[in-house]
Backbone atoms as SQL, in Angstrom:
CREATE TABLE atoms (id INTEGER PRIMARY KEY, chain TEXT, resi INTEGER, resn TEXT, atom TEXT, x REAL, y REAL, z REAL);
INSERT INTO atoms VALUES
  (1, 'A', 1, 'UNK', 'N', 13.353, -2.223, -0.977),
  (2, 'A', 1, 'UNK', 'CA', 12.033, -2.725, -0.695),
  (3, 'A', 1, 'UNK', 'C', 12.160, -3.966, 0.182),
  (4, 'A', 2, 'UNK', 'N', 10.975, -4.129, 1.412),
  (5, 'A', 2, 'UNK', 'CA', 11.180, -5.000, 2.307),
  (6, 'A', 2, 'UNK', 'C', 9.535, -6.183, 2.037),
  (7, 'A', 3, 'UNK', 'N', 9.568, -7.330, 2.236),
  (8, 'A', 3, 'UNK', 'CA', 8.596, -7.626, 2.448),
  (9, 'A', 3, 'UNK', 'C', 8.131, -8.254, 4.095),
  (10, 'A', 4, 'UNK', 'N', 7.273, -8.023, 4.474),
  (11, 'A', 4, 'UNK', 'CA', 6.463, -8.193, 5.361),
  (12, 'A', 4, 'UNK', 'C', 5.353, -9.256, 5.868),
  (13, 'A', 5, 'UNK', 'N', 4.950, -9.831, 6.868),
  (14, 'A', 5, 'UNK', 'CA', 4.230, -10.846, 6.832),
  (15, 'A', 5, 'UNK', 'C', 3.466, -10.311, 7.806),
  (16, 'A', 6, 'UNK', 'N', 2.183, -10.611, 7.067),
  (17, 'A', 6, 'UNK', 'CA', 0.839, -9.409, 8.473),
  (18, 'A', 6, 'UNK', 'C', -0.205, -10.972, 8.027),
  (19, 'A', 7, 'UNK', 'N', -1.049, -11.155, 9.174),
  (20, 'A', 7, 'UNK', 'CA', -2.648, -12.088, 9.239),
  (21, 'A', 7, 'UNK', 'C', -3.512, -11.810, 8.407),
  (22, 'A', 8, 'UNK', 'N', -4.206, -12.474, 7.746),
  (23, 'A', 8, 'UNK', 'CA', -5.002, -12.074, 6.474),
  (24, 'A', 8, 'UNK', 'C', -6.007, -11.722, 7.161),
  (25, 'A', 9, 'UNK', 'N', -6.339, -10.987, 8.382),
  (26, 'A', 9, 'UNK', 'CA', -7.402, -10.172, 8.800),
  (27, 'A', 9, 'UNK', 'C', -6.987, -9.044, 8.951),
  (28, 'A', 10, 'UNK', 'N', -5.443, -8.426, 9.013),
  (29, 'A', 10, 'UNK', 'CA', -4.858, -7.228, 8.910),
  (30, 'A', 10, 'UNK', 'C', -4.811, -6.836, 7.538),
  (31, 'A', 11, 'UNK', 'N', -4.806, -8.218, 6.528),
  (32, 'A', 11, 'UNK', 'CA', -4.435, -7.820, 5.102),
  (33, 'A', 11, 'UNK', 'C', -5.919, -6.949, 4.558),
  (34, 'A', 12, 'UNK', 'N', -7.193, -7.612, 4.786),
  (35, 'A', 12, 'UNK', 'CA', -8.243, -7.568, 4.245),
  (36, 'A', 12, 'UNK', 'C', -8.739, -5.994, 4.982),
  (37, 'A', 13, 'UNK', 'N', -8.052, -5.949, 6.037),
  (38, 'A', 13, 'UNK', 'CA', -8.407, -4.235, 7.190),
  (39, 'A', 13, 'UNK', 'C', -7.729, -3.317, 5.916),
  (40, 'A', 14, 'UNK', 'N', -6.328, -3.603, 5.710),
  (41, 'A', 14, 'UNK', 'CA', -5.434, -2.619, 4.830),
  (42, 'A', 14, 'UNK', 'C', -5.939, -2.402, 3.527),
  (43, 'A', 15, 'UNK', 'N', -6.688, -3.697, 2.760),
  (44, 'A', 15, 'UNK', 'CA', -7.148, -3.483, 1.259),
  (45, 'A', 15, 'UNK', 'C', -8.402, -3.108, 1.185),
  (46, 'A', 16, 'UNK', 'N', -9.176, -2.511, 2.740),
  (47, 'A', 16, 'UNK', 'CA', -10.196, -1.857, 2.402),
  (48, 'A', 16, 'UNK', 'C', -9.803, -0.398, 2.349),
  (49, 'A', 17, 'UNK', 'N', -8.914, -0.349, 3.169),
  (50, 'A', 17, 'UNK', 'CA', -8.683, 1.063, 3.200),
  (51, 'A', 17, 'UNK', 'C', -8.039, 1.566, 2.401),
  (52, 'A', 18, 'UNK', 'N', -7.110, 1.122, 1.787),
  (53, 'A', 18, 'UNK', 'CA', -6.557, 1.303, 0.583),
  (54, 'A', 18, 'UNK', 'C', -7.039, 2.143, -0.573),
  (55, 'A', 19, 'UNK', 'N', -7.575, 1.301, -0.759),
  (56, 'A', 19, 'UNK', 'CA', -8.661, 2.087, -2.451),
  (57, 'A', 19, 'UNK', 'C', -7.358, 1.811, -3.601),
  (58, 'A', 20, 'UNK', 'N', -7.186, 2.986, -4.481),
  (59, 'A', 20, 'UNK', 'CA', -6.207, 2.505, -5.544),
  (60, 'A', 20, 'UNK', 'C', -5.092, 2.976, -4.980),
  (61, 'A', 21, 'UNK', 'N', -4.368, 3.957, -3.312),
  (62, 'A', 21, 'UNK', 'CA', -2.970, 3.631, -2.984),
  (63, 'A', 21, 'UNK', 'C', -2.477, 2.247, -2.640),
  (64, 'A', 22, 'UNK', 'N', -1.451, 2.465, -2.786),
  (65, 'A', 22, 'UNK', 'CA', -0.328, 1.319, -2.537),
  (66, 'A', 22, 'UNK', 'C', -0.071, 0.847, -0.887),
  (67, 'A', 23, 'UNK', 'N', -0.028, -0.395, -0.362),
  (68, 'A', 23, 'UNK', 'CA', -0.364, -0.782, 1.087),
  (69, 'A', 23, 'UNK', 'C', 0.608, 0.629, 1.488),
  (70, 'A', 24, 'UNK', 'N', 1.984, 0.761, 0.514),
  (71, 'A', 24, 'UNK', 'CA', 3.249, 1.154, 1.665),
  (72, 'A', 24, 'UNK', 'C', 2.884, 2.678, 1.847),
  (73, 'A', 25, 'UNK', 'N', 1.408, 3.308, 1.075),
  (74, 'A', 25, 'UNK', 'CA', 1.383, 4.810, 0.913),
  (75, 'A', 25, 'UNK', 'C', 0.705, 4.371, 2.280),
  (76, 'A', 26, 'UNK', 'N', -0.732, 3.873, 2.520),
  (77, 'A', 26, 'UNK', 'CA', -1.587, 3.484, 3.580),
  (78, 'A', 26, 'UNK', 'C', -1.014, 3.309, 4.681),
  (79, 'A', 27, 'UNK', 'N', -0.256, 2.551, 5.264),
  (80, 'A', 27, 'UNK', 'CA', 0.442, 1.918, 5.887),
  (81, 'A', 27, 'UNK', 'C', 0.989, 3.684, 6.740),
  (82, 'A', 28, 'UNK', 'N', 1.688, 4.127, 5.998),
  (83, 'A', 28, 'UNK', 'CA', 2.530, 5.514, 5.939),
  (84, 'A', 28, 'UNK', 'C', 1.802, 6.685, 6.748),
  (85, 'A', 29, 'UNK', 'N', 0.460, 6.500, 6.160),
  (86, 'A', 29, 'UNK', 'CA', -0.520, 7.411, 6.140),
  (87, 'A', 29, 'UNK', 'C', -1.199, 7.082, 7.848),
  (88, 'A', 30, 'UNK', 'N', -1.017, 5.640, 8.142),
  (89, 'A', 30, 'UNK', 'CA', -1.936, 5.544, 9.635),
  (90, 'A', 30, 'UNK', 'C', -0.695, 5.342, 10.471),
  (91, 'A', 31, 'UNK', 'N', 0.386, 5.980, 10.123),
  (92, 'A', 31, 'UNK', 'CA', 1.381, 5.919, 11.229),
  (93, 'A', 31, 'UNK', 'C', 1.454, 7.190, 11.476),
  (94, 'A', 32, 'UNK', 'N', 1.867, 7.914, 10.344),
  (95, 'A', 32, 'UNK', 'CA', 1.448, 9.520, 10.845),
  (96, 'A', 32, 'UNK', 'C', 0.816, 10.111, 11.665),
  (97, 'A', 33, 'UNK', 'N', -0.797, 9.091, 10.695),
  (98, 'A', 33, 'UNK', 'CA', -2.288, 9.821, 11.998),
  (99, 'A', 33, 'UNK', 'C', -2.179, 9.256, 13.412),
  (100, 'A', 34, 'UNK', 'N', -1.377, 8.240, 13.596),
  (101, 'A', 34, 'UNK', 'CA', -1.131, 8.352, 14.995),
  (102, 'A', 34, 'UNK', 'C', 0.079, 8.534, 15.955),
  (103, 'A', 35, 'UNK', 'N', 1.383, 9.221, 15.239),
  (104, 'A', 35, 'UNK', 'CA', 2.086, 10.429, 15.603),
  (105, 'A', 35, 'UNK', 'C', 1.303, 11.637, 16.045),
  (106, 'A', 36, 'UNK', 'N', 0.460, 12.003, 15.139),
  (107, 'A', 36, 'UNK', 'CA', -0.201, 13.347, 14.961),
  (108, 'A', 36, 'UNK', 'C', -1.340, 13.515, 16.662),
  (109, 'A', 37, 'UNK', 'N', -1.764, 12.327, 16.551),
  (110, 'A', 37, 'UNK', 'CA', -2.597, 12.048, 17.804),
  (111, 'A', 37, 'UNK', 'C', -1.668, 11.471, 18.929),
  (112, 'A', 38, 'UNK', 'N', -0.961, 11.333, 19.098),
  (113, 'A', 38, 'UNK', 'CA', -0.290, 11.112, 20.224),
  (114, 'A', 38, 'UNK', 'C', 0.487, 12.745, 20.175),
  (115, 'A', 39, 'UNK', 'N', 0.631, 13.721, 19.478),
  (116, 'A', 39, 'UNK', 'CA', 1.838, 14.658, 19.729),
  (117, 'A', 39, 'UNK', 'C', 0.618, 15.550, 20.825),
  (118, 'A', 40, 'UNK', 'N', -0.700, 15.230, 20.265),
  (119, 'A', 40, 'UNK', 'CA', -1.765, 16.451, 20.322),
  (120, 'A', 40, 'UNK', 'C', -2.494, 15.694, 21.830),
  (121, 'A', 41, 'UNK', 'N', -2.187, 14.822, 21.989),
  (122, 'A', 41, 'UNK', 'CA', -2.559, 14.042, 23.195),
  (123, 'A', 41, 'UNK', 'C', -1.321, 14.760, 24.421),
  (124, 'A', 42, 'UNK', 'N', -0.077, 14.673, 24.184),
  (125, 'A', 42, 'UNK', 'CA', 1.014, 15.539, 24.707),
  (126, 'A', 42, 'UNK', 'C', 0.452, 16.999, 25.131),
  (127, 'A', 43, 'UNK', 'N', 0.397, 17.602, 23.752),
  (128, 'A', 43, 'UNK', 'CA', 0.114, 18.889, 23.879),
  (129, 'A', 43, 'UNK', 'C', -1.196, 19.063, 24.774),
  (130, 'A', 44, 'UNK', 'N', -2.007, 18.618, 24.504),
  (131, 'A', 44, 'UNK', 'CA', -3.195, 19.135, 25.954),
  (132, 'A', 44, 'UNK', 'C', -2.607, 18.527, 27.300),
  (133, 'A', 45, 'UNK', 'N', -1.653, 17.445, 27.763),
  (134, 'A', 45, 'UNK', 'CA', -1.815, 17.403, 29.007),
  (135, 'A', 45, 'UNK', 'C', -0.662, 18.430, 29.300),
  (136, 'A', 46, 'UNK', 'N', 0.430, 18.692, 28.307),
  (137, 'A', 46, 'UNK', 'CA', 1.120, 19.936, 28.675),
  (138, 'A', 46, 'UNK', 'C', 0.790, 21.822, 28.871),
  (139, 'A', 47, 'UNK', 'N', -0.497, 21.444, 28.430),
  (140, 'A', 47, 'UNK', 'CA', -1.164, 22.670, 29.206),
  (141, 'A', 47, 'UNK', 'C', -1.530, 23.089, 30.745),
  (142, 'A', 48, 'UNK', 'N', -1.530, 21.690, 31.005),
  (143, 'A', 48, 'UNK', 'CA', -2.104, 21.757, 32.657),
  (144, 'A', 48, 'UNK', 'C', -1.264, 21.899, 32.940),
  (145, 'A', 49, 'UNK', 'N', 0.273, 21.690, 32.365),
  (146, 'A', 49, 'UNK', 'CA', 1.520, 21.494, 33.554),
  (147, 'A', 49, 'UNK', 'C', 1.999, 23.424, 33.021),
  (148, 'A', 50, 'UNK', 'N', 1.991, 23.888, 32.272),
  (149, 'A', 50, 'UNK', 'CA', 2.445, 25.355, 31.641),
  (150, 'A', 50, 'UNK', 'C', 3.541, 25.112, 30.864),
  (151, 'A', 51, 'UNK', 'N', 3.820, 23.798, 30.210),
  (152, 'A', 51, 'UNK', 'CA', 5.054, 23.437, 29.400),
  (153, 'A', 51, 'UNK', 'C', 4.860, 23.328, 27.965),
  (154, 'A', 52, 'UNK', 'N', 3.180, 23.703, 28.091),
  (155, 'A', 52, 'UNK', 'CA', 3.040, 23.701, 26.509),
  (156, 'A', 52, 'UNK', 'C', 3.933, 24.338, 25.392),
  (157, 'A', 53, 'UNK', 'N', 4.674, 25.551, 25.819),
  (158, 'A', 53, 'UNK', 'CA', 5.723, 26.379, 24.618),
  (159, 'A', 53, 'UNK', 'C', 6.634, 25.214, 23.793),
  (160, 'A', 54, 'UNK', 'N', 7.049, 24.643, 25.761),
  (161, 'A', 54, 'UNK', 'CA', 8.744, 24.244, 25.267),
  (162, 'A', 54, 'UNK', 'C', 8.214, 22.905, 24.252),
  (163, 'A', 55, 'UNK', 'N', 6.679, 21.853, 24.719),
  (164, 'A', 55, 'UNK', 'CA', 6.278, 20.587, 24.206),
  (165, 'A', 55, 'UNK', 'C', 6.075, 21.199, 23.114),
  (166, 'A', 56, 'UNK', 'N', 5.787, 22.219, 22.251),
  (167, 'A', 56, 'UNK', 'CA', 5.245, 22.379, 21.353),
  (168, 'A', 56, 'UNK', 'C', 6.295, 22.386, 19.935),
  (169, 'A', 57, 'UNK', 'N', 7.562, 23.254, 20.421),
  (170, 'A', 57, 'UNK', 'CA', 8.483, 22.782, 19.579),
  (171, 'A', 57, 'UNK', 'C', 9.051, 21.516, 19.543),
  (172, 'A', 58, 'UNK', 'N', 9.318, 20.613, 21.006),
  (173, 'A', 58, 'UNK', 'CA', 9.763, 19.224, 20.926),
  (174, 'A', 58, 'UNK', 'C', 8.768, 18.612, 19.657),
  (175, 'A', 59, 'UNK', 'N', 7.662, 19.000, 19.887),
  (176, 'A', 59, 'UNK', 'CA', 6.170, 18.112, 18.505),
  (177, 'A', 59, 'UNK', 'C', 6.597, 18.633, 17.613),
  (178, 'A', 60, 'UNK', 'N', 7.712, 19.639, 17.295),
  (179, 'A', 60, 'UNK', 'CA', 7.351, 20.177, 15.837),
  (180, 'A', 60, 'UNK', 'C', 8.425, 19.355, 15.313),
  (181, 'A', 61, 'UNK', 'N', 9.485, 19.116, 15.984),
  (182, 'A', 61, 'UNK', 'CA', 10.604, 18.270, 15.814),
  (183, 'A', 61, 'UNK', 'C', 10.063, 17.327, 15.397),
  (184, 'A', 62, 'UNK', 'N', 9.984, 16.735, 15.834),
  (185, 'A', 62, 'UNK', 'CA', 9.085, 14.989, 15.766),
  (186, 'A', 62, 'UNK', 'C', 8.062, 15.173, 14.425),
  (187, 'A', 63, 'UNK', 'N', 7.216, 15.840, 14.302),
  (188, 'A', 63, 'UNK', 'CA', 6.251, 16.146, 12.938),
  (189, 'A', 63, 'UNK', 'C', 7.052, 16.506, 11.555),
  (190, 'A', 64, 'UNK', 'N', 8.474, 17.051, 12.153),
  (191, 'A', 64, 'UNK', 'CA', 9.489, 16.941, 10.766),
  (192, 'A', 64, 'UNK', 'C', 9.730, 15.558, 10.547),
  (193, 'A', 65, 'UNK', 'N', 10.576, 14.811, 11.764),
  (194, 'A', 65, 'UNK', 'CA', 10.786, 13.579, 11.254),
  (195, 'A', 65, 'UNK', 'C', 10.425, 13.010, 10.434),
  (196, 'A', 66, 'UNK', 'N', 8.807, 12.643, 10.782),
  (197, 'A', 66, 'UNK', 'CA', 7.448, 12.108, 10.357),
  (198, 'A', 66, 'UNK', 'C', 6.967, 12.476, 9.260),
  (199, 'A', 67, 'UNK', 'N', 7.712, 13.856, 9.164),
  (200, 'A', 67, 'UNK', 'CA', 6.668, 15.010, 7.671),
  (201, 'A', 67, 'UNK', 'C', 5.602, 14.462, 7.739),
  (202, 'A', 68, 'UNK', 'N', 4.731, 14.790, 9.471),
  (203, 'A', 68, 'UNK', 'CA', 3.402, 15.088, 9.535),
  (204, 'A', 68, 'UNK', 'C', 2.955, 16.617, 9.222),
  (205, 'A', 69, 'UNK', 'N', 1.639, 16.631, 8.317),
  (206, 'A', 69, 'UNK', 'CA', 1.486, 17.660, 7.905),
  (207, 'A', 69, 'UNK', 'C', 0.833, 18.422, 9.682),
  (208, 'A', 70, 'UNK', 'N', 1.026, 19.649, 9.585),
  (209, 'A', 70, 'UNK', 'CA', 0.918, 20.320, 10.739),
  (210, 'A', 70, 'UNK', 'C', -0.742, 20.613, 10.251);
């Protein structure tokens, strides 16, 4: 376990969102959602180029890392 030092206007952003998880579940949870949105941000401009197949497994790679849910 690490501790961390964030601005008590990031703290008060995190303990709304929170509810009864734990900062480090939260925290976890909005790094994902923006893996997940950046892979899917990829994936549409790799449509215009016709590379969507090959980008699509590179994202699936990366969504293991992450164990973003697909």
């Amino acid at each position: 376990m690490k501790t961390i030092t964030i601005s008590d206007d990031v703290y008060e952003k995190l303990a709304k969102l929170k509810g009864k998880k734990s900062f480090s579940v939260i925290i976890d949870e909005l790094i994902k959602k923006n893996v997940e949105k950046r892979i899917e941000l990829l994936i549409e401009s790799a449509e215009k180029t016709g590379y969507e197949d090959e980008l699509e497994k590179i994202s699936e790679e990366i969504r293991k890392g992450f164990k973003v849910r697909i």
